[in-house]
N, C-alpha and C positions, 0 to 999 in steps of 0.2 A: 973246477966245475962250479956255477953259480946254480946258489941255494936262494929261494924265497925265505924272508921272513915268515914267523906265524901271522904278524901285522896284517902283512899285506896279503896271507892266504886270507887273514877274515874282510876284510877290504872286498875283495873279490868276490867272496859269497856273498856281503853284505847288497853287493851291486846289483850280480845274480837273482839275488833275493828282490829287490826293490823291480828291477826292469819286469819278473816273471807278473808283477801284478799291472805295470801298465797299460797291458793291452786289454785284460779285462775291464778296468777302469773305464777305460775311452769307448770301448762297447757297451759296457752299462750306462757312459753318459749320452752315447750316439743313440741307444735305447730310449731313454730317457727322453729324451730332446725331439725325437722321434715320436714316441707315443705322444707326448705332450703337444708337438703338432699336430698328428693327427686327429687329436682329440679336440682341440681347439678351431679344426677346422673343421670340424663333423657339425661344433658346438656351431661357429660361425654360421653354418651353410642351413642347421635347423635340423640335420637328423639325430640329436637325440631331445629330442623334446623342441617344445616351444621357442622361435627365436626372431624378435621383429623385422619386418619387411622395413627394408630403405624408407619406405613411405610414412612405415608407422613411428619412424625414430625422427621422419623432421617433423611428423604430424603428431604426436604422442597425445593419445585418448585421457583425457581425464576430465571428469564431474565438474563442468563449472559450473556456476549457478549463473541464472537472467536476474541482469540486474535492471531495477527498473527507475528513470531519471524525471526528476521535477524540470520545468521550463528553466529556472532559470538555472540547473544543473546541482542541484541537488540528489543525493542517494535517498531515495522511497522504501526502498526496500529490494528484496531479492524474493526467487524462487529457487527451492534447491534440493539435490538430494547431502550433498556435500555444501558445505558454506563453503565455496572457492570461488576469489577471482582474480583473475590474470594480473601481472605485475610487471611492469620492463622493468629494464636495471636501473633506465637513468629514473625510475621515480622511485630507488629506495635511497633511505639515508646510507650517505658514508661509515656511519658509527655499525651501521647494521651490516655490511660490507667484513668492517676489519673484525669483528665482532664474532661475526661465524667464520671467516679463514683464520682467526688465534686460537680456535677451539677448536675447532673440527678437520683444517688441513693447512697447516699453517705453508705449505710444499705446493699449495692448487697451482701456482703461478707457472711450475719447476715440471711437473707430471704431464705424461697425457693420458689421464686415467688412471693408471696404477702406478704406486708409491712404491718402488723397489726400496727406500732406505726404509720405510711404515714397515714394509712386511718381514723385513731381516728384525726389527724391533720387534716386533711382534714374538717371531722364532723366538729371539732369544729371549722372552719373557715365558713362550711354554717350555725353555730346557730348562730355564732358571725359577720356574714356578714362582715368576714375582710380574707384577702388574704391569706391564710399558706403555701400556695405551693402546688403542685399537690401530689397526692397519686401514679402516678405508678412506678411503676418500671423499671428496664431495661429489664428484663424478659418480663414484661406486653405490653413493647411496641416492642420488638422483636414480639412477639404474634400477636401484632396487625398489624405490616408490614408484615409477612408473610402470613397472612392473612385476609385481608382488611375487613373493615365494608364496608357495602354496603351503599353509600349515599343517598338514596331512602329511608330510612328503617324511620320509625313512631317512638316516644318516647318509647312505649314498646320495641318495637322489637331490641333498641339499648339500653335500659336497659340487655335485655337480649344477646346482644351481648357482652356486657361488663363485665357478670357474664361468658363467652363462653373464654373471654381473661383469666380471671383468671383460670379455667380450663387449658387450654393451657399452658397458664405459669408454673405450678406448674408440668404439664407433661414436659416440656420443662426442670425445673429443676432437673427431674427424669434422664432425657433421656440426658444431656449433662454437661459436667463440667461446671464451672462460665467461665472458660479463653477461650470454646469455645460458649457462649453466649455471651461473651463481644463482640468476632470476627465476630458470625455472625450479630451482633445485628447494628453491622459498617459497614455491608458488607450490610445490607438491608435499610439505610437510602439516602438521597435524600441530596444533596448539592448544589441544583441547577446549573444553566450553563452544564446541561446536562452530571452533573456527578452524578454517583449511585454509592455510595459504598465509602468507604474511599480510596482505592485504585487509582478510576480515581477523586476524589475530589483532593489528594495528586498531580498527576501528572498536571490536569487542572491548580492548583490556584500557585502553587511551582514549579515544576518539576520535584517533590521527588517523592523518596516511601515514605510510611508509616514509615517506619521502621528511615528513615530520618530527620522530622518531630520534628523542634526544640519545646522552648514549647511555645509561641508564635502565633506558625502556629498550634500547639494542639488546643491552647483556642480557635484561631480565628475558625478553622473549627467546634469545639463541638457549642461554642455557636450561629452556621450558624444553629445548629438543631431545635431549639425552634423558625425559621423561615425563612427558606433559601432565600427570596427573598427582606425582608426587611432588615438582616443582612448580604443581599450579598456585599462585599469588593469592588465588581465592580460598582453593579450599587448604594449603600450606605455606601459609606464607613466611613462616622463619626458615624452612627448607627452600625455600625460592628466593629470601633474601641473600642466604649462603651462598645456596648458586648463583645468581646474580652476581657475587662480590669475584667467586672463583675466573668468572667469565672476565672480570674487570682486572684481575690479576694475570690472566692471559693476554689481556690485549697491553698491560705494563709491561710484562716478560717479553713479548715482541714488539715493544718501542710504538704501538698506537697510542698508547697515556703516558703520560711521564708521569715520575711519583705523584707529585703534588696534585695530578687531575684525580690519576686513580684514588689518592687516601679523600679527599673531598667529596668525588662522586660516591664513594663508599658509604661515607654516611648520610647520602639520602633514602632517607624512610622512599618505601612501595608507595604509592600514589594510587588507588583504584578509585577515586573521588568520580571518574566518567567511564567504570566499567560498566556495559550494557550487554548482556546478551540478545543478538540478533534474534527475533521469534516473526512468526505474521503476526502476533497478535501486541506487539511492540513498535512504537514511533509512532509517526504522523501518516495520514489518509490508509487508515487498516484496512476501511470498510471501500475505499479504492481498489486497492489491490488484488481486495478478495473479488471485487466485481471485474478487474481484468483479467486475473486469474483464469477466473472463466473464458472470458473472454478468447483471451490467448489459446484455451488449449481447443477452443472450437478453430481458433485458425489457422495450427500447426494441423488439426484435423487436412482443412481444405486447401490449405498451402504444401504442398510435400516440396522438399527439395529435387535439386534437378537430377539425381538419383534415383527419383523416386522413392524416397525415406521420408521419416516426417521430421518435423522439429520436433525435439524435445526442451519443455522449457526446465528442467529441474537437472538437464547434464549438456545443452549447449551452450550454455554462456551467453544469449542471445542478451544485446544492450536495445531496453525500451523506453523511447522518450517521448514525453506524457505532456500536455495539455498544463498537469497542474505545475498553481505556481506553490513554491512552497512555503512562502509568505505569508500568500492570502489564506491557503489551506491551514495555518499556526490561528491565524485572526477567526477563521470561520470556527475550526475547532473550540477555540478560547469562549468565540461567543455564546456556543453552546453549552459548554462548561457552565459559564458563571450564570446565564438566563435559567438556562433548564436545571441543571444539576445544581445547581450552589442555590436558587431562589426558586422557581415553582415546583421541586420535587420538596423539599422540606414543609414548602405550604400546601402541597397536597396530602402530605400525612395529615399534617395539622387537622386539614379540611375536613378527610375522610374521619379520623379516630372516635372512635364511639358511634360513630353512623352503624345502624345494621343492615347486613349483606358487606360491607366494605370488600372493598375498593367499587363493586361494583353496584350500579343505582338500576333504579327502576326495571326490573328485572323478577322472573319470580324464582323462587330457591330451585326448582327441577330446569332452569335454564343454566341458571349458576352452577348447580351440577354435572349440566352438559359439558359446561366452558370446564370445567376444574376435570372433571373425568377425558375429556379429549386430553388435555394438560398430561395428564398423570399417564398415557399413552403414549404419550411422544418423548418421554424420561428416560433417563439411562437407566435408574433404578427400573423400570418396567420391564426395559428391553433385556435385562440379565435376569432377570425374574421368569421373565416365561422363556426366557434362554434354558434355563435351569429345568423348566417342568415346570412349575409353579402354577396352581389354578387362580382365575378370577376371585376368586373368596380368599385366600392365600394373599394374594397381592393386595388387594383391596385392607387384609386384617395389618399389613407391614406399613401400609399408608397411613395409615390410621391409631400407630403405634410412635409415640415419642423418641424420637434418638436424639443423640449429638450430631450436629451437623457445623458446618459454617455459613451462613447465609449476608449475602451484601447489604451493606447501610450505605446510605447515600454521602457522610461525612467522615467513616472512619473505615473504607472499605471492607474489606470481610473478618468478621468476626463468628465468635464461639457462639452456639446456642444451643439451647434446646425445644424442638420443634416437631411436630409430625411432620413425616414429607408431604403429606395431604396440605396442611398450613403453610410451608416454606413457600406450595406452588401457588396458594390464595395471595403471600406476603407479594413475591415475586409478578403478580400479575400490577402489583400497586404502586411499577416503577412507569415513570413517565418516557414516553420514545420520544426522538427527531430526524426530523431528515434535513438535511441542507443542501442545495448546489446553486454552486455560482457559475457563470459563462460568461465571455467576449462577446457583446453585442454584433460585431463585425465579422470577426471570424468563428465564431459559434467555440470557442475553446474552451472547454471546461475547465474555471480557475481553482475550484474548491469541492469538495466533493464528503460530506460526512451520512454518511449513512444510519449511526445513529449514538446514542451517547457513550453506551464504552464497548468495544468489539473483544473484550475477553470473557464478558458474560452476558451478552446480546448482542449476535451475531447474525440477525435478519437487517437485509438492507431497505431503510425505509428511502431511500434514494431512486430505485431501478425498479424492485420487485415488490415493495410493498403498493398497492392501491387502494386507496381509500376515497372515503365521500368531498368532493372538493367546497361544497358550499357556494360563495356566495363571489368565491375567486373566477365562477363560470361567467357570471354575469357579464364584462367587458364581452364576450364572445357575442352575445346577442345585441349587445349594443354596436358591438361591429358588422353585424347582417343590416341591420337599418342606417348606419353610418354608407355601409356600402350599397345600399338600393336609391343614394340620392334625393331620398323626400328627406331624410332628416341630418340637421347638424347640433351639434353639445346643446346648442340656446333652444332645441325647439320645444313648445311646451306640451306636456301632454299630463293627461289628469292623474293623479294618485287617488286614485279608487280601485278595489277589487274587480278583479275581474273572474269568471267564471270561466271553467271549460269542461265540451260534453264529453266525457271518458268513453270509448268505442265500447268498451267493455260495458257498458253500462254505467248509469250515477256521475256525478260532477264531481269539481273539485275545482275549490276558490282560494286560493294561496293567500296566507296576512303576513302585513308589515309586525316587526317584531316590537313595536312601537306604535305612538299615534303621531310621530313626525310629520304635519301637515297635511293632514289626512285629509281629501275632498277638493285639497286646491289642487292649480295648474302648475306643474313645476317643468324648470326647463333641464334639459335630459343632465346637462354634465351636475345640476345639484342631486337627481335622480340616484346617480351614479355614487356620489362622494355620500349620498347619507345610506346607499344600499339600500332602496325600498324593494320588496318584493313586490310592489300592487306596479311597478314600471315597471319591471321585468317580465312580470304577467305579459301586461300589457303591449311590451315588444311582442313577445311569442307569439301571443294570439294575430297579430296580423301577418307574419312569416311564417311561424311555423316551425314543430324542430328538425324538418330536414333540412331546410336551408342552414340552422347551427351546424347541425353538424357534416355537411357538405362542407363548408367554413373550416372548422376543427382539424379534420383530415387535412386539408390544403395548411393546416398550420402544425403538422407532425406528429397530430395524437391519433391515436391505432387503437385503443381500446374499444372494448365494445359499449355505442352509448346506445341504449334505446329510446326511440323514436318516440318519444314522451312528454308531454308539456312542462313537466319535476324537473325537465332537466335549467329549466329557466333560474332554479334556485340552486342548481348545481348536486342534484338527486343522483349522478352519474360517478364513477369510481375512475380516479385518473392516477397514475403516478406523479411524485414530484418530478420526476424527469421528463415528459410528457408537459407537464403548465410548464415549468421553465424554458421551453425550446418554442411552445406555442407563444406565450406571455415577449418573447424578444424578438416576433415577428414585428411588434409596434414601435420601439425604437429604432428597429432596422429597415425604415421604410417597408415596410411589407413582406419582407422577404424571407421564409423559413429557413434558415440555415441549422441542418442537423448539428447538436449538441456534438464534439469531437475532444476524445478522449485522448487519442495516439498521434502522433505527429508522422515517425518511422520508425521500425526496426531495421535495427543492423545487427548480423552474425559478430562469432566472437572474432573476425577478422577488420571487423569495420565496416564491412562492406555492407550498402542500404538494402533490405528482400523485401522489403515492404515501404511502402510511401502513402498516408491518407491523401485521397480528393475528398473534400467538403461536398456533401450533397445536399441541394438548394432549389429553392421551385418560390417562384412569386405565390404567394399566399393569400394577396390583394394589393389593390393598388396602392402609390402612394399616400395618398389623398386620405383613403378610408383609415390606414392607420396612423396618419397625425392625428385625423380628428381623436379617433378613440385612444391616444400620447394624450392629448390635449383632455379627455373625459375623466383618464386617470390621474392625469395630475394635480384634480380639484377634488380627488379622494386624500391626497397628501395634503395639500395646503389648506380645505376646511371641512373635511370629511373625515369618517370612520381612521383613518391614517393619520389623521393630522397632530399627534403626539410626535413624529418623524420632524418635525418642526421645532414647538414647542418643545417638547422635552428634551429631547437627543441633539437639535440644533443641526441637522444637516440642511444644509443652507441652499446646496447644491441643485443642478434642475432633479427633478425626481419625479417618480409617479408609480401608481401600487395597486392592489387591492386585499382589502382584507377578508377572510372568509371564516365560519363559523357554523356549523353541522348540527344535527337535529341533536340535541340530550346533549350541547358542548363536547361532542369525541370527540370530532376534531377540531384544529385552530391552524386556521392558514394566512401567508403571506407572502404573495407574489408580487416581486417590485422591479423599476429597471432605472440606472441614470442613462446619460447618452453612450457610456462605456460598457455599463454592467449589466446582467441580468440576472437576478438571484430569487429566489423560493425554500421558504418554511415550510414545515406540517411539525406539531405536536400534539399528540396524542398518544394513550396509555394500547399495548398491542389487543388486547381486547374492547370495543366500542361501549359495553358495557360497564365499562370502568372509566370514570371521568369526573371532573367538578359538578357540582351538583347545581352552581347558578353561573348564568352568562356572562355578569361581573367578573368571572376569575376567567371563566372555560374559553371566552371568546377568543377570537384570533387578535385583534389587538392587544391582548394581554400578553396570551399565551408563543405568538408565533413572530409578529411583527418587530420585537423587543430582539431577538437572534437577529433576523435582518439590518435592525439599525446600529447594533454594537456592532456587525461586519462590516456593515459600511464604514461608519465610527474611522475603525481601526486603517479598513484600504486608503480610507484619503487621506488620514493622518500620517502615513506610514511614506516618510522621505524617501525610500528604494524603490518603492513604486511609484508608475506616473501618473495616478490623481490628484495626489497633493500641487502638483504644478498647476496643473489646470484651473484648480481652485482656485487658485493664488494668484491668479492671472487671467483673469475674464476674458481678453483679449484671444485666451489660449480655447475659448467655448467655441470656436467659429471650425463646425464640422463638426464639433461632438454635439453642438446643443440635438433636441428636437426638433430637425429639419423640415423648416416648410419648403412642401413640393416647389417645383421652381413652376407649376402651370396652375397652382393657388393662388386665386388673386383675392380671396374674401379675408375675413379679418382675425390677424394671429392666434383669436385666441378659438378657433377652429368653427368660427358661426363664419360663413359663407351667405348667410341668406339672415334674412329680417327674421326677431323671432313670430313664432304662428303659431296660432294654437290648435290641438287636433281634438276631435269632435271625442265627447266621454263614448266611452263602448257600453255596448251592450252588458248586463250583468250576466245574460246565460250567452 
């Protein structure tokens, strides 16, 4: 009889033993495998929570900023809530490429979404309580920047977020190649100093593109990701050198460097010689921006998408291309620099110091008052004062009390003092303003655009919004009413003597020349013109009148309100610089008002054009009337009030001008145009009562004309631009000169008729 071994009794049990647990195995993993579908399809389809629409995963929402473009393609600046802007792949560097796949998924190529070898690494670093690195991917963390976990959320609920990432990812994988997951994956990250995105990361810390981006400035920026604030360059930079080098020993480990590049690039020193942080109140045309700023949000107002939604300019991305060039706008800027800021703000301390009342003149102390008490009402220090409960007496005793402050110097920007805030606002009124714009004759495009001398601590635009007294810049306007009535041309002579007018209101009013320049004689109008006499200008009025000026004015773009007053012969009337500039280039441009134009088009952040300017344009007068009045201004340039644009400064070029000068020298103006340009000054202090105290310094050819002729200076000097050609080439003047009408047959230099003298007027 056969016996079993004990061997093979335990053999037998042992089998027993093993088979009775494989069927619950396979059920717990059919279980398993089971829930974990059904969960992922729950997760998929959106019922447990949040989970983006087809739509939203090829469209994914995120904060770009409107970037805004110089003419000839220059970055101006941005709007934003998020400093982001979009980045293809083919515009980033290679170095930046291998740079973040050796650090962050060195497997992205191998995966679609989820790293099954990352997350077994992962496991066994939580059995083994030792470090292996993270499990996700670049997928997984696109996923998770474009749409954020909620910080709030309990241990479950971010469990179950992080099964919602891999979802996402793996859709992500579906729905976009790797090389546009790498791009948006850099276009959604955080580099601190208030850049988003590799794009304004590159421009902030370098002043590159992307696509520029040695490897170097790769590793430094990749390994800013794993913590932008402790690896920040600026405020850590031996802990960002570190990392830096770690990042550069990843891309040797995976064969991007060979030794020899990585140990060489190792030791170059951080380079932040062109970090800049992006602000509005940083780079060139501030006081632009801040004026389309406006601009724009009036017209995301009246434009809605075809959703009827509206733009938003601080999270669509919208691309705006601008008018300026950013050339001329460096040259215009400069100009004012070194005129105003660098030379008559030093001489007006000079001017004023020891004077009493300073800054401001003739004036009586309860006016001065006025100006300093509205002042001290419009202050931050006020506005948290009576925030607070604070009485009139209470504020007034804190005004009037010495602290520490910092207050601006015109050479050593801001500095320590100590000062009342009463006095800071006295010191602060004794800064000199400007306004500058330059335009295309042709096509009205505004080349320059400075609104005033620094926009991070005067921030009113003397450009758009400021108006002030124009002086003596009105006169060509009257002389273009009798230009255009046909009795008169530049040579006709008429008398320089006062003239009288009866005021409706009552009492007279006889306007003086500011001088005894030929007082009594006959002169003929274009030397009228170039020496600025008020007893001609009188004289024009009185026989037209000021509605015919300003019927005129309107047809040449100015809108303000002028009243129907004889004053205004001397330019008694408030215009902005923007206003004379658009009026002042009706006369190079044959007659024609061509509105001043800022914007070219907008495109969304797909490229696509939703806005296109049309130039709007209205004949202003005929051609005729404004050669002659080309022709009256340009004998203010060559032997008139102007005529330093010659001599001094040497612009050789055709030209023509006028210069202007306001009651008590506030203001100093100077409106000019060549055959190309049309450009206008104002300097003056933002209260009127504060000013040079004699006409020698205060007037407009001291004060205004001097910006004008260093911008011209610099455009025609300036080989990228194309004046310097035309200079250089006379030949090249035919069509830009000063076009005689082609139905002018009288003699070039705008006399049509013999000169004649006109009868002296009346004194009342």
């Amino acid at each position: 009889m056969y016996n079993s071994s004990p061997s093979k009794k335990k053999t037998r049990k042992q089998t027993v033993s093993k088979s009775r647990w494989i069927k619950p195995f396979w059920f717990l993993f059919c279980c398993i495998v089971i829930a974990l579908t059904i969960l992922f399809t729950c997760i998929s389809l959106g019922w447990v929570g949040f989970m983006p629409s087809f739509s939203e995963l090829e469209n994914p929402r995120t904060n770009l900023a409107t970037e805004v473009y110089s003419c000839d393609g220059e970055l101006l600046g941005k709007y934003y809530l998020e400093n982001r802007s979009p980045c293809k792949y083919d515009e980033l560097s290679p170095h930046l490429i291998n740079a973040l796949k050796a650090t962050e998924d060195v497997r992205f190529e191998k995966h679609s979404g989820i790293d099954i070898r990352a997350l077994g690494r992962v496991l066994a670093g939580v059995i083994s309580r030792s470090n292996k690195g993270g499990g996700s991917t670049i997928t997984q963390q696109l996923a998770k920047n474009l749409f954020p976990r909620d910080p709030d959320a309990g241990k479950f609920q971010t469990i179950v977020t992080k099964f919602k990432e891999w979802v996402v990812a793996v859709k992500l994988e579906r729905e976009y190649a790797k090389n546009e997951i790498l791009a948006m994956y850099l276009n959604t990250v955080d580099f601190g100093n208030n850049s988003m995105g590799i794009k304004s990361a590159a421009a902030t810390y370098f002043n590159k593109t992307p696509a520029d981006l040695s490897v170097e400035e790769s590793a430094l920026l990749i390994g800013m990701l794993k913590a932008p604030t402790k690896f920040s360059p600026k405020r850590n930079p031996t802990a960002s050198l570190q990392r830096r080098n770690v990042v550069l020993e990843q891309l040797y480990k995976y064969k991007y460097l060979s030794k020899n590049e990585r140990d060489s690039v190792q030791k170059i020193s951080i380079d932040l010689s062109k970090f800049a942080m992006q602000h509005h109140a940083t780079g060139i045309a501030t006081y632009f921006r801040e004026y389309l700023r406006l601009w724009l949000a009036d017209w995301c107002r009246k434009n809605p998408k075809p959703d009827g939604s509206h733009y938003d300019i601080y999270k669509d991305g919208l691309k705006i291309y601008t008018t300026i060039d950013s050339r001329m706008q460096k040259h215009a800027e400069k100009a004012v620099q070194d005129h105003v800021c660098n030379y008559l703000q030093p001489l007006f301390f000079k001017h004023i110091k020891g004077q009493p009342n300073a800054p401001f003149s003739k004036i009586s102390d309860e006016d001065t008052q006025t100006i300093l008490k509205a002042a001290m009402r419009r202050s931050e220090r006020y506005a948290l004062m009576k925030d607070a409960g604070a009485n009139d007496e209470e504020i007034k005793a804190v005004f009037a009390t010495k602290v520490t402050m910092k207050v601006l110097t015109w050479d050593r920007g801001m500095v320590d003092t100590v000062m009342t805030p009463m006095d800071s606002i006295r010191y602060m009124k004794s800064f000199l303003q400007c306004g500058m714009m330059a335009m295309d004759v042709n096509t009205g495009h505004v080349k320059a655009y400075v609104g005033g001398v620094n926009y991070q601590y005067f921030q009113f635009d003397h450009v758009k919004l400021s108006k002030r007294q124009v002086g003596s810049t009105f006169k060509p306007y009257i002389y273009t009413v009798a230009m255009q009535s046909g009795e008169y041309s530049p040579c006709t002579m008429v008398p320089n003597v006062p003239v009288t007018f009866h005021l409706p209101e009552g009492g007279t009013w006889t306007p003086r020349n500011s001088g005894d320049y030929k007082n009594g004689m006959m002169l003929p109008l274009n030397e009228a013109l170039a020496q600025s006499l008020n007893y001609i200008s009188a004289y024009l009025m009185k026989q037209f009148g000021p509605q015919a000026v300003i019927q005129l004015v309107r047809n040449m773009g100015i809108t303000s309100d002028i009243p129907a007053v004889p004053s205004i012969c001397l330019g008694s009337c408030d215009l902005s610089l923007y206003e004379q500039v658009g009026a002042m280039n009706c006369f190079p441009n044959q007659g024609v008002y061509v509105e001043p134009t800022f914007i070219t088009r907008i495109c969304d952040n797909n490229g696509s054009t939703i806005y296109e300017y049309v130039p709007k344009t209205n004949e202003a007068m005929d051609q005729i009337t404004a050669f002659k009045t080309a022709r009256l201004m340009q004998g203010v340039v060559d032997h008139g009030t102007g005529i330093r644009l010659r001599a001094q400064y040497k612009l050789n070029f055709p030209l023509a001008g006028k210069t202007g000068t306001t009651d008590n020298h506030s203001d100093g103006w100077f409106v000019g145009y060549t055959p190309m340009l049309t450009a206008g000054v104002w300097v003056g202090c933002e209260d009127r009562a504060a000013h040079f105290r004699t006409l020698a310094l205060g007037q407009g050819a001291r004060t205004a004309m001097p910006v004008f002729a260093m911008f011209m200076q610099k455009c025609y000097e300036d080989p990228e631009l194309p004046y310097l050609k035309i200079v250089s080439d006379p030949d090249q003047y035919s069509g830009y000169n000063f076009t005689i009408p082609a139905a002018y047959t009288g003699d070039p230099s705008g006399c049509n008729e013999k000169p004649k003298e006109r009868k002296r007027p009346d004194f009342d």
